[in-house]
N, C-alpha and C positions, 0 to 999 in steps of 0.2 A: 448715310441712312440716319435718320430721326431716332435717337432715344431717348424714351423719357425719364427724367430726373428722379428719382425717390426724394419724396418729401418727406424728412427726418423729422420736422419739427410735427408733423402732426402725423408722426405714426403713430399705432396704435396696436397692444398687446393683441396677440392673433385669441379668442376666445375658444374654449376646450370643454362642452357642456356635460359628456360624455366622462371626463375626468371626476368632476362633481358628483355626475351620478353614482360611478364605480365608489366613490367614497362613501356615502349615504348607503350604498349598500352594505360594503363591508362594514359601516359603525352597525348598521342593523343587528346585521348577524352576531357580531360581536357582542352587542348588548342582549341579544336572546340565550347565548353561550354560557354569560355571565353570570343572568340571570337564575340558566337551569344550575350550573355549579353551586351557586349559594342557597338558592330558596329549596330546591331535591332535597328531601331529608333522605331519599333511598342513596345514594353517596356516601351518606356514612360518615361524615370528617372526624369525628371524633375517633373510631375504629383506626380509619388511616393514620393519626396523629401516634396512636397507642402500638402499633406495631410497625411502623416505619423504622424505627430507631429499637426495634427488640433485639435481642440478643440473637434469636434464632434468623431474623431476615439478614442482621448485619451479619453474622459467620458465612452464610451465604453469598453475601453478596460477594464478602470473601474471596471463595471459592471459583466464582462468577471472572473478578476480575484475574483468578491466578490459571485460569484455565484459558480465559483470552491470550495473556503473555506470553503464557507456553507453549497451545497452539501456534502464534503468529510467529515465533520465534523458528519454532518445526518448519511452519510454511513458508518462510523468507529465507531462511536455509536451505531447503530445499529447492524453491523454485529459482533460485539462485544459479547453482547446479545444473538445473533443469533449462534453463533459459542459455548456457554455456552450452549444453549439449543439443539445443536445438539451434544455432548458430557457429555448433562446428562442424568442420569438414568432414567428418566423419558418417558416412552414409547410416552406419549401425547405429551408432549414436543419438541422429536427427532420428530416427526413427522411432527408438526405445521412446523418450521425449516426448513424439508426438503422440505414440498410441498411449502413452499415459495421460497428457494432457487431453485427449481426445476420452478417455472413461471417464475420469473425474471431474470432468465439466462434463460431461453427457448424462451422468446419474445422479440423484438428488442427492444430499448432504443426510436424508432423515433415510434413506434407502443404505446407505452406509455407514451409518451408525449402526442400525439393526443389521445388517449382516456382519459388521463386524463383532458384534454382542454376541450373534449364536456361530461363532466359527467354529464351536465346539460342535456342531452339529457337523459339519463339513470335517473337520480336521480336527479328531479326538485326541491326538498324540503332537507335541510339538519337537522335533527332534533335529538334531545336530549331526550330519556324519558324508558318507560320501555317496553319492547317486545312485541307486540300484545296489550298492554294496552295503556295506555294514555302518550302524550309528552308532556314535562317541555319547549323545545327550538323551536323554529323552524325557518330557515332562509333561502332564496330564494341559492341555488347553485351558480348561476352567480355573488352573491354578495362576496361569498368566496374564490372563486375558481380564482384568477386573475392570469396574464401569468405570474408572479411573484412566486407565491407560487408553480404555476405546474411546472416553469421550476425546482424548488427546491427540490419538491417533484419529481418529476419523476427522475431525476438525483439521490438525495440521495439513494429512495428507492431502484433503477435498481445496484446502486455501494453497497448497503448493501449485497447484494446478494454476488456477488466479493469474500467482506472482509469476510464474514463468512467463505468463506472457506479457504480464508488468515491465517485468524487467528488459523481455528481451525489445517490447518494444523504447524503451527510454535507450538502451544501447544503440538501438538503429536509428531513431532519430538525430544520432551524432554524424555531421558528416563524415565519410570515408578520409577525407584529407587530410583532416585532425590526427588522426590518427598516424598517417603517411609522413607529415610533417613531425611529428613528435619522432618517427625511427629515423628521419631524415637529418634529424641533428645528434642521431645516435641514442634517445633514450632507450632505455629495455621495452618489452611489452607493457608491464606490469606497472613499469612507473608513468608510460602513458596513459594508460586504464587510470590509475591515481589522480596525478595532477591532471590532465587533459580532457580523459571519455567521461567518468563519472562525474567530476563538478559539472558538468551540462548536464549529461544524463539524469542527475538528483531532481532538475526539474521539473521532469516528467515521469519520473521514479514518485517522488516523494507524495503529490497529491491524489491518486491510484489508489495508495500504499495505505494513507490515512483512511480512506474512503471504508478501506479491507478491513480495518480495525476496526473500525465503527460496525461496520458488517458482523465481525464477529461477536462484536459483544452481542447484538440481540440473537447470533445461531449461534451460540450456549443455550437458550432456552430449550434446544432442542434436544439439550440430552437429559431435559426430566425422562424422555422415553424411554432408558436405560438405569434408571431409580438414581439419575446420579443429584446430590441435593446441591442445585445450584440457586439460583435468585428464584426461578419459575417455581420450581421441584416445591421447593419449601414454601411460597406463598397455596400451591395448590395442596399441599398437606395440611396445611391453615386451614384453610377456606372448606377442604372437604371436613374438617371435625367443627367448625363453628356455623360452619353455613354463610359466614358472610363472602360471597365470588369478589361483588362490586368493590367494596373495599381493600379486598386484598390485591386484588388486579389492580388498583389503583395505586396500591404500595411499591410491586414491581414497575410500575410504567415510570413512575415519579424516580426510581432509580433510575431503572434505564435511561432517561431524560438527562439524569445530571450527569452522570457517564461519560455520556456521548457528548452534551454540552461541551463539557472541561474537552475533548479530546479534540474536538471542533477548535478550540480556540489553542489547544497545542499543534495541530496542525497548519490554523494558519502561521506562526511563529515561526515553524520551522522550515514552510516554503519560502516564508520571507527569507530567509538563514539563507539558504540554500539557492535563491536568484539570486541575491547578493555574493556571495559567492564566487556561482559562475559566472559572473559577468565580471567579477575580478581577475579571476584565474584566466577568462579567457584576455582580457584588457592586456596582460603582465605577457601572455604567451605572443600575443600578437604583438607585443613591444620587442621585445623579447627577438622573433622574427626580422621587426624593423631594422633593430641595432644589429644585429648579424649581417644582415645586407647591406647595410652601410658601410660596417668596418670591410667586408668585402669588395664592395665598391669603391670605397677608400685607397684600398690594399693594391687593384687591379687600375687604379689612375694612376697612381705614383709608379707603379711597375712599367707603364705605358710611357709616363714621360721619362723616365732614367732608359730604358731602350731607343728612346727618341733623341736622346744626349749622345749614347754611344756609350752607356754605364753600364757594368754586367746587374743581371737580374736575378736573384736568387730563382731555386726552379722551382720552389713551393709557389713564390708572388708568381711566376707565369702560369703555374695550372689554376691558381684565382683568376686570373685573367681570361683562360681560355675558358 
């Protein structure tokens, strides 16, 4: 059958008019963007310049970033937990699990903030003691429950939900073998969970996980709803005594932005860490594997030819053998 040749010498770059255009648009837009940022005097930059860097934004912002830590810490701790007990054998267990993970990803994060603020309304008494019988503690709700703890609680517990299933999916994505092969040359559970499930697992752990942190720095704004003064709270207590919105709003966003920037480029770092890694750990175990079989293999010839001589054989080398 006849084919015909490609003529290299007078080929010719394929043309793409449509490439061109997409760019001519987006420089448009770009320059109309530009344009209204600089020439708008309703923007304000000078405002923004003036309390960006106050005393009052920066405590907040503070606040902003220590309420992220703490929450994600609550959440990764827990759903940790949570993710164990929805992959255990345990029918009670999977269950508690799910129907928790099943409310707190079913109800808003701004619906649980606020009920958790007025629990005092539901539960005036907090008390400590035994079921229908008699209590050991008891202390008024309002005195425990500060917009402090709810904003911590309601954040952690609403991102535990999340991570459970972060987690449990990076666990399952390991195959079953890995696992089998690790008890198969004797390690404990725990130290294959270590060396073996987790360096894989991390990979599909870890950029989920970033994603969630990024998530939560901007749902902290949600607990100006509960007076508590974080980045939002205090720009909008700004902006309601001077009247300027547009610039204060623009003082929060420009944080949020750099925030989230920085956290962006600590998370690509740490995937990189983290495939690197397991693609060592798993290199080393699979060697690891090889040389075992081998020495086996080894072990089970030489026992073959000394039975084949008419040499006794020790009875360890013939159960290598068999």
């Amino acid at each position: 059958m006849y084919k015909e040749r490609l003529d290299v010498a007078n080929a010719s770059r394929r043309k793409h008019p449509w490439r061109l255009l997409a760019v001519l648009v987006v420089a448009v837009l770009a320059a109309q963007l530009i344009q209204l940022f600089v020439t708008n005097e309703r923007f304000a930059w000078p405002v923004v310049a003036t309390y960006l860097f106050s005393k009052q934004v920066v405590g907040a912002l503070g606040i902003t970033l220590w309420l992220t830590v703490v929450a994600m810490l609550l959440g990764i701790v827990l759903g940790v937990l949570l993710a164990i007990c929805r992959i255990s054998k345990n029918p009670v267990l999977r269950a508690a699990a799910s129907v928790y993970i099943w409310f707190f990803r079913g109800t808003p994060l701004l619906v649980q903030l606020i009920f958790f603020y007025n629990l005092s309304a539901l539960i005036p008494q907090l008390s400590v003691g035994i079921p229908f019988g008699p209590e050991f503690v008891s202390v008024e709700t309002n005195t425990v429950i500060t917009p402090m703890l709810v904003a911590i609680l309601g954040l952690g517990l609403h991102e535990a939900a999340y991570m459970a299933e972060i987690v449990r999916g990076g666990l399952l994505s390991v195959a079953a073998g890995q696992k089998e092969a690790g008890q198969t040359l004797g390690m404990t559970g725990a130290r294959t969970m270590r060396r073996i499930i987790l360096p894989q697992a991390m990979r599909f752990i870890i950029p989920p996980t970033g994603n969630q942190v990024i998530s939560m720095v901007k749902a902290t704004s949600l607990v100006s709803v509960i007076a508590m003064a974080d980045l939002f709270y205090t720009v909008q207590a700004i902006y309601n005594g001077n009247f300027k919105t547009i610039p204060l709003l623009l003082v929060a966003s420009i944080w949020y932005l750099i925030i989230t920037s920085v956290m962006n480029i600590g998370q690509s770092f740490i995937e990189n860490y983290y495939a690197r890694g397991a693609k060592q750990e798993t290199e080393s175990f699979l060697k690891f594997l090889v040389g075992t079989k081998s020495r086996r293999g080894a072990a089970s010839a030489g026992a073959q030819a000394r039975l084949s001589a008419g040499s006794e054989v020790p009875v360890n080398e013939i159960g290598e053998k068999r």
